[in-house]
Each structure stands twice: as structure tokens, then as C-alpha cells.
C-alpha positions as CSV (number, residue, x, y, z in Angstrom):
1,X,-247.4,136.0,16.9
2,X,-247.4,137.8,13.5
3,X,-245.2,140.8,13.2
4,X,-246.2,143.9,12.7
5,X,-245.0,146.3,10.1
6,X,-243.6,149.7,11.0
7,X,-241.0,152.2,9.8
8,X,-239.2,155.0,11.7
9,X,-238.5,157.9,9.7
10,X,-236.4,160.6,10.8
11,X,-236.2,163.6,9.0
12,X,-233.2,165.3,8.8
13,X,-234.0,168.8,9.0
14,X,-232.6,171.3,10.8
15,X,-234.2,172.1,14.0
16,X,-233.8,174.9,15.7
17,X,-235.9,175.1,18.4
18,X,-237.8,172.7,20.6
19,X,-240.3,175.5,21.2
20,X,-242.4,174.6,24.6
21,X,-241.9,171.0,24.8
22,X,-243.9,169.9,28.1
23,X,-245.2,166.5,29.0
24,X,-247.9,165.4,26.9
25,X,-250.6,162.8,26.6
26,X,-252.5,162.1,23.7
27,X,-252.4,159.1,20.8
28,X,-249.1,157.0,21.2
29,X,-247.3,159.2,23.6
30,X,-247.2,156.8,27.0
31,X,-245.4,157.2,30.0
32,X,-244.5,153.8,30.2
33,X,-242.1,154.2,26.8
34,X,-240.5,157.4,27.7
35,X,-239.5,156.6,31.0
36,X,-235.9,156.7,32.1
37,X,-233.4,153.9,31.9
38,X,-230.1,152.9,30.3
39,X,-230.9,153.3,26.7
40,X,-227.8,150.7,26.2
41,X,-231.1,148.2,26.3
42,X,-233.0,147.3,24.2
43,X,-236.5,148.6,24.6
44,X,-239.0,146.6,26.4
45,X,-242.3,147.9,24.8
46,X,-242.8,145.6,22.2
47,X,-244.5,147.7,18.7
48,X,-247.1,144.5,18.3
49,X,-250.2,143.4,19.7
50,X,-249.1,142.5,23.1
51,X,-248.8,146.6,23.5
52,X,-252.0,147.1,22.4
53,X,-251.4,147.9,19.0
54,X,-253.8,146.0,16.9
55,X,-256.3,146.1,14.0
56,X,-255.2,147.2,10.5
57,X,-255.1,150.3,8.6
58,X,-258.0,152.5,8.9
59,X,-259.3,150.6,11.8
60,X,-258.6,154.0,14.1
61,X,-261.1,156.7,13.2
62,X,-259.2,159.1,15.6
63,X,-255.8,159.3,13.1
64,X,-255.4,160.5,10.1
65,X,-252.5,160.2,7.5
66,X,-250.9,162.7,5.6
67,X,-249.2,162.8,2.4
68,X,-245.1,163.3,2.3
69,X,-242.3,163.0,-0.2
70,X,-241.4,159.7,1.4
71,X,-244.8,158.7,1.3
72,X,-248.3,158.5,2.9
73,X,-248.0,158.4,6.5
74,X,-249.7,157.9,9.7
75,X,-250.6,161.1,11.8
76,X,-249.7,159.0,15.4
77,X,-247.5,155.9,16.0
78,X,-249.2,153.3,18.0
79,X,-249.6,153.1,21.6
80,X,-246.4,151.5,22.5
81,X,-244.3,152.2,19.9
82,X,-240.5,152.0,20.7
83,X,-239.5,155.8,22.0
84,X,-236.4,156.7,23.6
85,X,-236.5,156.8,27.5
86,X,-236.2,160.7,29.3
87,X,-237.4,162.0,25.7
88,X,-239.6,164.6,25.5
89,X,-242.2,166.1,22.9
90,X,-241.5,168.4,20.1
91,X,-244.0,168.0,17.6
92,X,-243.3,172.0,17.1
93,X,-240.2,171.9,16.4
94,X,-240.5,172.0,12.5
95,X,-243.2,172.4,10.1
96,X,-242.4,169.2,8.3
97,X,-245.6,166.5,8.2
98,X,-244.3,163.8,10.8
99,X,-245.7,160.6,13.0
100,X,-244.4,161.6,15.6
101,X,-240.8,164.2,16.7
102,X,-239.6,163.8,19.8
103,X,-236.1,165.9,21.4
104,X,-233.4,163.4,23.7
105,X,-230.9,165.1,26.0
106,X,-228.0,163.4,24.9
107,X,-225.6,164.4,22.0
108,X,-225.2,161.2,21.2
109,X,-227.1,160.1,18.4
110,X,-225.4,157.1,17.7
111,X,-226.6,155.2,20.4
112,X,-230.2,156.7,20.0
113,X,-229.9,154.9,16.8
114,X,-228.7,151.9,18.1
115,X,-231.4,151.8,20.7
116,X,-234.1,152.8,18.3
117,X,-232.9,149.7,15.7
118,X,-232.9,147.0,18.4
119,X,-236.4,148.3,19.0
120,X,-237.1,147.7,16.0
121,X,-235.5,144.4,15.5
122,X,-237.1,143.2,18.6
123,X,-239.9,143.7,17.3
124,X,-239.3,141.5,14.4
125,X,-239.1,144.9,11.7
126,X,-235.8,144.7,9.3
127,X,-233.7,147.6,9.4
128,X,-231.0,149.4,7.5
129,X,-229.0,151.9,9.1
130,X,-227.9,154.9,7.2
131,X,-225.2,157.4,8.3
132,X,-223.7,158.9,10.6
133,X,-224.0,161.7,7.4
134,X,-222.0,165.1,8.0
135,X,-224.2,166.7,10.1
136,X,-224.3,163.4,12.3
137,X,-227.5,162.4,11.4
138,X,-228.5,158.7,11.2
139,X,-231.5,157.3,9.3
140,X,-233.3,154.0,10.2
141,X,-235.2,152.1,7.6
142,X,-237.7,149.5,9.1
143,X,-239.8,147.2,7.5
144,X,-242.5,144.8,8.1
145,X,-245.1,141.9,6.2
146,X,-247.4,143.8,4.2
147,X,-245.6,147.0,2.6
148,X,-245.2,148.3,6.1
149,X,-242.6,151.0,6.2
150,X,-241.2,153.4,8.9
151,X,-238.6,155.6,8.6
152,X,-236.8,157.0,11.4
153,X,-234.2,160.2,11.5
154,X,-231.9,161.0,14.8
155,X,-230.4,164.2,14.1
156,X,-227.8,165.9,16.5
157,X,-228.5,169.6,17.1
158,X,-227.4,172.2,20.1
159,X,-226.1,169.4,22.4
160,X,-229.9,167.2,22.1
161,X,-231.0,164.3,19.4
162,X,-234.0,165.0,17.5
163,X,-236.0,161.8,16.7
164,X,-238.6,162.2,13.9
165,X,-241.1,159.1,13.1
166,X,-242.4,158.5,9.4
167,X,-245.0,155.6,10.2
168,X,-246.4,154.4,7.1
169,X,-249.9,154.1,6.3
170,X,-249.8,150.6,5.2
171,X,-248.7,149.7,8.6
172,X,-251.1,148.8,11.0
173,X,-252.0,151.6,14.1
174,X,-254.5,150.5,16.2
């Protein structure tokens, strides 16, 4: 099976508020990834084809991509996608262009990291771990075959982890 490029960005801003973060559908948000369990394992939704993920750039007409400091970016992460389990949505929680921004209960962002990278690694993605930076932030940097890059931020804040998703464009969506 070839791997599939991707690359979990996490921004570290400063959130302050999750805002109204209910339960939501819509592209790459799937019960199946953000159910509970011990997030000591590794995730079991792979981020390749066998979870649906397929196709190349530009093969979904339904997401867009968005320009950011750190690069072009996907507007969605693929169905399946690696997401921490008991997370919840908070694309509102800041103004910042993202792939995806999702809020844990835990304080402990270390071992979202950790979680999040053997995700990744599972997935056959490389990673390089940044942090934990002052503010206990951690920074994944993932990448794939084909210029595929995702950068992932876990950021501690008010006693939850904020996870924000960079999924680059040259990485394939769906």
C-alpha cells in the first residue's frame, strides 16, 4: 500500500474560548475517530486508503484550500484522519485559517502528542516533535511521498488541549 502524505499543524495561538462546541458532522469529522478510549494507543483509523481517503489533490470539489504563513492548506482533513478520542469541535475557537481545531478534556498535552505522532507514524508519515515550549505547547511535523506536509499544534489552555490541523494541499484528501 503506498503511503499517504499528511502533516498536522497545530497552531499555537492562544485560545480562549471554545465558544459552542457541539457535536458536529460534516467533511472529516467521524464518529468512529473521536470516540472514547485510552489515548495510551495508538490510533486505529489508519489516514490512507483503507479509511477511505483516496484520490489526489483536487480530486474533492467539496474542499477548498486556503493560503497561510506555513503554507497552502486544505480546508478539511480526510475522512479518517487520526483525531483524539472524547475530542470535541472548536473550529471557532480562533480566527486563524486551519484544517481542522479540535478542544480534548485533558491538561495533558504531552500525551495528546504522543498519541497524535504514533498516529502518524502508523500511518507511515515521518514526524519531528517540537516542544514542550513555555506555554506547554508541542508541535508535530509530519510528512509524506510527494511534498506532503501536515503540521499539528497541541496547546494546553484552562485545564483542555487544543489540537489545530495544518493539512497541506499537496497532500492527498479524498
Amino acid at each position: 500500500m503506498t503511503p499517504r502524505h499528511r502533516r498536522l499543524v497545530l497552531l499555537p495561538a492562544l485560545i480562549l474560548t471554545v465558544g459552542a462546541c457541539g457535536p458536529g458532522g460534516g467533511y472529516g469529522q467521524s464518529g468512529s475517530t473521536a470516540a472514547s478510549g485510552s489515548p495510551a494507543v495508538a490510533p486505529s483509523a489508519p489516514v490512507d486508503g483503507s479509511s477511505g481517503v483516496s484520490g489526489q489533490p483536487g480530486a474533492s470539489s467539496s474542499v477548498g484550500q486556503t493560503d497561510t504563513a506555513w503554507g497552502r492548506i486544505w480546508d478539511a482533513v480526510p475522512v479518517g484522519f487520526p483525531r483524539f478520542p472524547g475530542s470535541s469541535p472548536a473550529d471557532d475557537a480562533s480566527a486563524a485559517p486551519s484544517s481542522t481545531r479540535y478542544a480534548v478534556s485533558s491538561n495533558d498535552p504531552e500525551a495528546v502528542a504522543a498519541w497524535l505522532q504514533a498516529g502518524m507514524e502508523t500511518a507511515t508519515f515521518s514526524t519531528d516533535v517540537s516542544g514542550p515550549l513555555e506555554d506547554g505547547t508541542f508541535t508535530i511535523d509530519s510528512r509524506g511521498d510527494g511534498g506532503c506536509r501536515i503540521q499539528t499544534t497541541i496547546t494546553p489552555l484552562g485545564g483542555m488541549t487544543f489540537v489545530t490541523v495544518l493539512y497541506g494541499a499537496d497532500c492527498p484528501i479524498g
